[in-house]
LUMFIVEX-762105 format. One record per residue (C-alpha): residue in one letter; x, y, z. Coordinates in steps of 0.1 Angstrom, whole numbers, padded with zeros to 4 digits, always signed. Last residue first. Example, Ala and Ser with C-alpha at 12.3 -4.5 7.8 and 13.67 -1.06 7.14 Angstrom:
2
s+0137-0011+0071 a+0123-0045+0078 
END
This chain:
149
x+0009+0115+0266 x+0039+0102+0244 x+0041+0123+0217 x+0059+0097+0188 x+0091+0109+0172 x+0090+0107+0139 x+0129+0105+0122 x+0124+0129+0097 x+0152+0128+0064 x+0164+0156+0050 x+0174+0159+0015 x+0190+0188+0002 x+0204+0178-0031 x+0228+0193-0057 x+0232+0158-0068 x+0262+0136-0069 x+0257+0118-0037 x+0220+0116-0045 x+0220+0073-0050 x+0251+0068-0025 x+0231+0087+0000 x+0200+0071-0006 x+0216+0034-0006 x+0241+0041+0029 x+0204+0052+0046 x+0189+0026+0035 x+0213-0001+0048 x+0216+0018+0078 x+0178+0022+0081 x+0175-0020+0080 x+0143-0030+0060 x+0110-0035+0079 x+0082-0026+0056 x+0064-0012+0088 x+0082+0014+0094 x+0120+0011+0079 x+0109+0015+0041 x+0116+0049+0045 x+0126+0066+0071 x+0103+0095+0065 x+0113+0118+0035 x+0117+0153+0030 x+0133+0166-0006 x+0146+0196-0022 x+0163+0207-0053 x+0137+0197-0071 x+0150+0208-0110 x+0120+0193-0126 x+0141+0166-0148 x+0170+0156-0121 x+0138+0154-0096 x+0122+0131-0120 x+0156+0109-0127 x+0162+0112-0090 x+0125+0094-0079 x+0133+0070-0108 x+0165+0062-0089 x+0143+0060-0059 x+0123+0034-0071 x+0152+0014-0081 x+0167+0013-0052 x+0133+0006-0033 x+0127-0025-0056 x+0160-0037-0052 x+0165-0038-0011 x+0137-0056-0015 x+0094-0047-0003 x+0070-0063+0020 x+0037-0078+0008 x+0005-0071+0031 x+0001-0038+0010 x+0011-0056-0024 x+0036-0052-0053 x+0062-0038-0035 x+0087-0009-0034 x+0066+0018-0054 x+0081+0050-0041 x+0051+0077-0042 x+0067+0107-0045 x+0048+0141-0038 x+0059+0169-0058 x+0061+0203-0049 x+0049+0241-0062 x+0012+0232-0057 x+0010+0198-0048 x+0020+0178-0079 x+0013+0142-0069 x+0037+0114-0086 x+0036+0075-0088 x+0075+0061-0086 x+0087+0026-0100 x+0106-0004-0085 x+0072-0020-0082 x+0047-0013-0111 x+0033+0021-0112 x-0002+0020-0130 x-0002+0059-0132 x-0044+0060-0131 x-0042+0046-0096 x-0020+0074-0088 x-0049+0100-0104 x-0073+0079-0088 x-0058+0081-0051 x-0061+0117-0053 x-0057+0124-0015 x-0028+0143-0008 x-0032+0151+0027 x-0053+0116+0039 x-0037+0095+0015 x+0001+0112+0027 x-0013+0104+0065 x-0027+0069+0061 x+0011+0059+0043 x+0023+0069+0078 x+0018+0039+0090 x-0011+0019+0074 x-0041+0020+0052 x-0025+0031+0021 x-0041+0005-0003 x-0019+0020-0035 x-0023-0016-0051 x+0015-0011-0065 x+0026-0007-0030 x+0037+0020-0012 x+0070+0042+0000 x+0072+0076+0011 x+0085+0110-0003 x+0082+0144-0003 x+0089+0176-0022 x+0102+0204+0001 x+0096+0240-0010 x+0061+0240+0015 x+0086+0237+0046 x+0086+0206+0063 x+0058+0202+0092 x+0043+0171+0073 x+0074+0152+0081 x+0070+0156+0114 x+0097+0156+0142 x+0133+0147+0146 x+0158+0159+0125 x+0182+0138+0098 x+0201+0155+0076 x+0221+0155+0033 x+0233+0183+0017 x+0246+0175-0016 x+0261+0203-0032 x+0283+0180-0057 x+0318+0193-0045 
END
């Protein structure tokens, strides 16, 4: 038994405990001016520092904030571009090689690459899992639900 714990909730990512690391999806030119990539630039800010990484797709840019990391999964080259099944693989395996090396234990993630970047959430979903299986992981994943008004 591996330990790894993985869920889905409904609500806002941004409302996870402060002992979750998260996660999201960009592209190498770091633009975030979309989807919930707006909201991580707008919290986490330090756009230089990532800039400063030169993350090349199928990598992952990295924010300490405070006790947690912020992953920024690079799955495409461009902001108008849209990423492969390939590129977010391998940026989440860099995402586990970095979590495997700071003992995060924890991690909250939108749907990723299912916004706006339009890849198929079962297909995702089947890649993380298979990807942390063996981890003593809790990952949960937030499925937003928009307030309608």
């Amino acid at each position: 038994m591996s330990g790894f714990v993985y869920r889905e909730q409904n609500g806002d990512l941004f409302g996870a405990k402060s002992d979750f690391s998260l996660c999201h999806c960009v592209a190498a030119d770091l633009r975030m001016g979309k989807g919930i990539a707006v909201k991580f630039r707008n919290k986490f800010g330090q756009v230089l520092t990532l800039q400063r990484q030169n993350v090349q797709p199928g990598g992952v840019a990295i924010l300490q904030d405070q006790q947690r990391f912020v992953y920024y999964l690079v799955t495409k080259q461009t902001s108008w571009g849209k990423p492969t099944y390939e590129l977010l693989h391998s940026s989440l395996h860099a995402m586990r090689q970095h979590m495997i090396s700071h003992n995060v234990r924890k991690i909250a993630m939108p749907r990723i690459g299912c916004g706006l970047d339009g890849l198929n959430w079962a297909k995702v979903k089947e890649m993380i899992c298979q990807i942390f299986q063996s981890d003593a992981v809790e990952l949960v994943v937030f499925n937003y639900a928009e307030v309608r008004k």
